[in-house]
N, C-alpha and C positions, 0 to 999 in steps of 0.2 A: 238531629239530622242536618239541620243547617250548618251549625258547626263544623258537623264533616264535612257536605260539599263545600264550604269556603275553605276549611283547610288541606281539603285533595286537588282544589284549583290553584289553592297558591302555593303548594308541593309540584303540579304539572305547570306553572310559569317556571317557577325554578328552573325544573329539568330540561324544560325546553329551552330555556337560555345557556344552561349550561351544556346541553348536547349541541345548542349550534356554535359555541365556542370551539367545543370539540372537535365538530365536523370539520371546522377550519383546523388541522391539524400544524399547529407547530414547527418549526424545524429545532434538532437537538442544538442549545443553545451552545453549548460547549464545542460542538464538531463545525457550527456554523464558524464563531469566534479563531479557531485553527482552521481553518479552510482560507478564510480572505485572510487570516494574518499570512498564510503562506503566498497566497495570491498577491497581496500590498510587497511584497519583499521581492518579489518578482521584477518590480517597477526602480523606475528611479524620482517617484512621486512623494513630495516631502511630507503631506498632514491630508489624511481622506477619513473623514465620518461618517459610520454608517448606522444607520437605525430603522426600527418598523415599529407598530404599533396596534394594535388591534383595538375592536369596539369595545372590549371588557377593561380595556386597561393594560393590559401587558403589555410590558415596553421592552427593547433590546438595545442595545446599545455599544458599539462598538468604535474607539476614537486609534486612531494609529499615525503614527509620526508626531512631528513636533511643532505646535502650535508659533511660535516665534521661530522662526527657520535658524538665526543667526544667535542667539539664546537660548537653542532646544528644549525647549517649554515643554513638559508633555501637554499634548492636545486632549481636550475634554470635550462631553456633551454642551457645556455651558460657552463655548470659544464661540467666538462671531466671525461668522462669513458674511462677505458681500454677497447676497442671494437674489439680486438682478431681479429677473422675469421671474421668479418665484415671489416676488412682490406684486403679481399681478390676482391672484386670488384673492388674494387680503382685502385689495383694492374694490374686488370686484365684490365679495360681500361685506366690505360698507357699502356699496352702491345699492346692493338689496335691501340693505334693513332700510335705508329712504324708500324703496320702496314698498317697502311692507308696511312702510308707514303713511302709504298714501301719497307721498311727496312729489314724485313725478313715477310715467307713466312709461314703460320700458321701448312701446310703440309710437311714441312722440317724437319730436323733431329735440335734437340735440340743444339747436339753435334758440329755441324756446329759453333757455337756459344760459347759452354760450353762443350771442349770437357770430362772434366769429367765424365760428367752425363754416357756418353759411357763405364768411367770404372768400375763405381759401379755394384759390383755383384747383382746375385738375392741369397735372400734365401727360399732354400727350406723349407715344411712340415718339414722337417728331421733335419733342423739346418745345412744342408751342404751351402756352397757360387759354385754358378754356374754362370758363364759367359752367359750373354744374347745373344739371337739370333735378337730381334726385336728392332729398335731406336728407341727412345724416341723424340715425332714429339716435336711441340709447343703446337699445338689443346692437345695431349695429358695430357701433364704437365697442360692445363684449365680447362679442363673437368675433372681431377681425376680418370684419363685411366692410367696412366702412368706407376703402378705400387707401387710408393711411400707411404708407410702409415705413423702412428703416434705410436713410443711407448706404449705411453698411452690407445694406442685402438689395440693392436694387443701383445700375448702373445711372440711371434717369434720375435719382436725385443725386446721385455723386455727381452726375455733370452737370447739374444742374448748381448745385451749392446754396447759399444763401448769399444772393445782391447785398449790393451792402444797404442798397434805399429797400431790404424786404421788408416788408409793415406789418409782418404774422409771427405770429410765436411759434409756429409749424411748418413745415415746407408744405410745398401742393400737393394733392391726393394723385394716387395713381389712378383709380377707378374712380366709376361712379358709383355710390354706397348700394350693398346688394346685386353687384356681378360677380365678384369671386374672393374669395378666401386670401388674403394678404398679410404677413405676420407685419404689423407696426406699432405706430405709436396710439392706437388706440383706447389703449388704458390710459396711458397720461392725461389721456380728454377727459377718462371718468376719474380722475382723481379732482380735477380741476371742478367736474361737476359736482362732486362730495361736497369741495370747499363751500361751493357756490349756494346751494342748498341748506348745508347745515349752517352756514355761515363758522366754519372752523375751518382752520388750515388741517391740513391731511395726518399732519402730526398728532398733534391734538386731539382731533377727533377719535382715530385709531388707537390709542393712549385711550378714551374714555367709554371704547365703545367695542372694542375687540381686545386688543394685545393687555390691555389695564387689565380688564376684569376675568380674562385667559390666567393671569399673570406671566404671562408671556413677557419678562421684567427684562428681557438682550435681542427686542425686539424694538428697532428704531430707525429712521430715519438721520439725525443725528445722536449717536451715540455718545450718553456721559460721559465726561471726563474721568469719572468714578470706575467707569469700565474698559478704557481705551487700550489696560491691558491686557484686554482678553480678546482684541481682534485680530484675526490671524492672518499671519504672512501672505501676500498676493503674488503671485508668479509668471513669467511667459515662457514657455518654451523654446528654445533655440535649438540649430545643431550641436550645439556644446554642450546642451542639457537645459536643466531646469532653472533661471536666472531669476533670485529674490527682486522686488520693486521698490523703490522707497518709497515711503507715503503707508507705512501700515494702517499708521490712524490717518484718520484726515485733518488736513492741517485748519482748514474753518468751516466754520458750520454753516449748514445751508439753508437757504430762507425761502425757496420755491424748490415743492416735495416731487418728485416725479412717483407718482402711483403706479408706474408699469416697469419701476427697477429699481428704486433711489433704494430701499430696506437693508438693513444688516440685520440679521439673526443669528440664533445658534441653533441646533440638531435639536435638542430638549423643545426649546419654542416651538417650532415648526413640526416638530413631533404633535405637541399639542394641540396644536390650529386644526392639524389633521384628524387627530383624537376626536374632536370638538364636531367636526362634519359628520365623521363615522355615527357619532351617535345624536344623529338629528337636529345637530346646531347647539347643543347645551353641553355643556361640562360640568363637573363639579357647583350644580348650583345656579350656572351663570348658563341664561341662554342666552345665546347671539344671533341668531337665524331659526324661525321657524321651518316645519318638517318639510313643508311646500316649497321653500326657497332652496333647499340641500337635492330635495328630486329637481328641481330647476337646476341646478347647477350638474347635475346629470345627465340631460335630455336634449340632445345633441338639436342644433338649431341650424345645419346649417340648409337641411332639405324644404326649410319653408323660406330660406332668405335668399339663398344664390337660384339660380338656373341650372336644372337637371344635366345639363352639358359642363356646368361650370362644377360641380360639384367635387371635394377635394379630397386627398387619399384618405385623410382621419376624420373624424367630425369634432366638432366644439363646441359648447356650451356656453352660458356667460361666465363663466370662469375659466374653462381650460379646458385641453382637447379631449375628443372622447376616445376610447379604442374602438375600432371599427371590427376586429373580429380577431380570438385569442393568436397571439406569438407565443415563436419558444424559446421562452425566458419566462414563461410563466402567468404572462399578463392578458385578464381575458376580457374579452367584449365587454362592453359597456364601462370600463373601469374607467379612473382619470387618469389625465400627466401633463406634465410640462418639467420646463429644466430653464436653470439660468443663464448668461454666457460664461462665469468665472466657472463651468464645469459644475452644476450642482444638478441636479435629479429627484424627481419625486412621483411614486405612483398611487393612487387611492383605489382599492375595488370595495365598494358602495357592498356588495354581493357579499362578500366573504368575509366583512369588515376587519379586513387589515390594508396598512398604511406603509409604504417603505421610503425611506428619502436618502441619498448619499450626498455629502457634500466634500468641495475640493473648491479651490480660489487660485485655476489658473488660467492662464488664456496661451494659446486660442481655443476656442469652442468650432468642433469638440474633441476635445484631446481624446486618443483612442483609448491610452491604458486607464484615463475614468472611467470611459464608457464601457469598458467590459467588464471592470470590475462594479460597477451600478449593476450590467447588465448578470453578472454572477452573482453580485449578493441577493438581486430581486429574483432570480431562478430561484436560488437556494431556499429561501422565506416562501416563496408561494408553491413550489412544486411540493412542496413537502404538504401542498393543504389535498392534495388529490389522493 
């Protein structure tokens, strides 16, 4: 009798995993592959990657154009993209396993650790530098509370610049940590804390403690010599079309890691990484995050850190932003995302356990005809789960 009831429980595990695989319904892999091949042909866009992956394992995989633009390479799952702010998850769980190991405390002061961060001014509306009153936690520096913006996306530090007497590795903060939602250089800070903590530079560490034991082997910071030719063509868009970069590989290698962009990977990799959250922080063997740190990376923070008035259109996690309630493309509440500036994209639903990422290595972000064809392929892969 015992017999049986363990062998009729571990017949209904079975089923029940494999009925929730199902429930996720598939899209027809073959209609999907002719549908964006038609869609990619449309474009005048040289090499776009598309893939998904689910909690069971099933992977897809779809590479089109030509990985060396000016040598028509075909492009592969294994080709390395600059994957920018898609470097920022990674980042963000090394920074959990220190914490799951006790190491620091995510409600602590930064400065504990990096006491700089404590000296950077804020700058005003007005271009004046004003000493802060609130510290800069950890949670904050994850979430993009902390104040820290981009150049690039803020006119106050373009005019602002960098003096040449500036005595900071970072320009001034916009905010005071815990007023509002600011996309910056925040992960760079928790990369710096990883070092600082494990006593390893970001390379390393990441190499011993994620992408190593992932085998995540075209996942780097600086990338081998051994692989330089598999990094694929960088592009800008002009009026006259799409103009190759020079500089494929990088001509030397770099010895201060940026944790919120520096990464090169390929589709396969980051397929994985994804793979590896879906199913509660472990893969094949290798766990990297426990189950409590992956619903952390889920559970949007920003309604205990900002101010009900300040509160922003999406929400974010310490890893990356949350969806705040389903679109049509498929993607529904609660799921993840983020994207990098060379045009790369990637979505997680935690729910349905599958994982979609599109990659492309052009600028400017965001070029439209990636984003509809990300926003096609990710219709295509999830509407088909309904």
């Amino acid at each position: 009798m015992v017999k049986w009831i363990k062998g009729t429980f571990a017949l209904f595990i079975f089923l029940a995993v494999s009925i929730q695989e199902v429930s996720c319904q598939l899209p027809d892999n073959a209609r999907l592959k002719e549908h964006m091949q038609q869609a990619f042909s449309q474009t005048d866009l040289k090499a776009v990657n598309f893939g998904y992956v689910t909690r069971g394992g099933n992977r897809f995989d779809l590479n089109l154009g030509s990985a060396a633009w000016e040598e028509q390479v075909e492009l592969t799952g294994d080709h390395i993209f600059r994957i920018a702010s898609m470097t920022k998850a990674i980042t963000s769980v090394a920074l959990l396993q220190l914490f799951e190991q006790g190491k620091l405390d995510l409600d602590e002061p930064a400065g504990k650790y990096l006491p700089e961060i404590d000296s950077l001014p804020l700058l005003s509306d007005q271009g004046q530098l004003q000493q802060p009153a609130v510290p800069v936690t950890v949670r904050h520096l994850l979430t993009h509370t902390s104040g820290f913006g981009y150049s690039f996306m803020d006119q106050r530090l373009q005019a602002f610049g960098r003096p040449a007497q500036w005595p900071h590795a970072d320009l001034p903060r916009l905010e005071e940590a815990g007023t509002r939602w600011i996309y910056g250089t925040g992960t760079n800070w928790v990369g710096r804390l990883v070092e600082h903590i494990s006593g390893m530079d970001l390379e390393s560490y990441l190499r011993t403690h994620i992408t190593g034991p992932l085998q995540m082997d075209h996942t780097w910071f600086n990338v081998p010599d051994s692989l330089h030719h598999l990094i694929v063509s960088t592009g800008r868009r002009t009026e006259a079309g799409i103009a190759e970069q020079p500089g494929r590989a990088p001509a030397r290698a770099e010895s201060s890691y940026n944790g919120g962009g520096g990464l090169f990977s390929s589709l396969n990799d980051y397929l994985t990484f994804l793979e590896c959250i879906l199913n509660e922080g472990s893969l094949n063997g290798q766990q990297i995050l426990r189950k409590q740190s992956v619903e952390l990376m889920f559970a949007d923070q920003l309604p205990k850190l900002l101010p009900r008035e300040n509160q922003h259109h999406h929400g974010h996690s310490v890893a990356w932003a949350i969806q705040y309630q389903d679109n049509d493309y498929g993607r529904k509440k609660g799921s993840a995302y983020w994207s990098g500036i060379l045009n790369s994209y990637y979505s997680i639903d935690i729910n349905t356990g599958i994982a979609v990422v599109t990659m492309a290595n052009i600028l400017p972000f965001p070029d439209q005809q990636v984003l509809n064809l990300y926003k096609e392929f990710e219709k295509r892969v999830r509407m088909e789960e309904e």
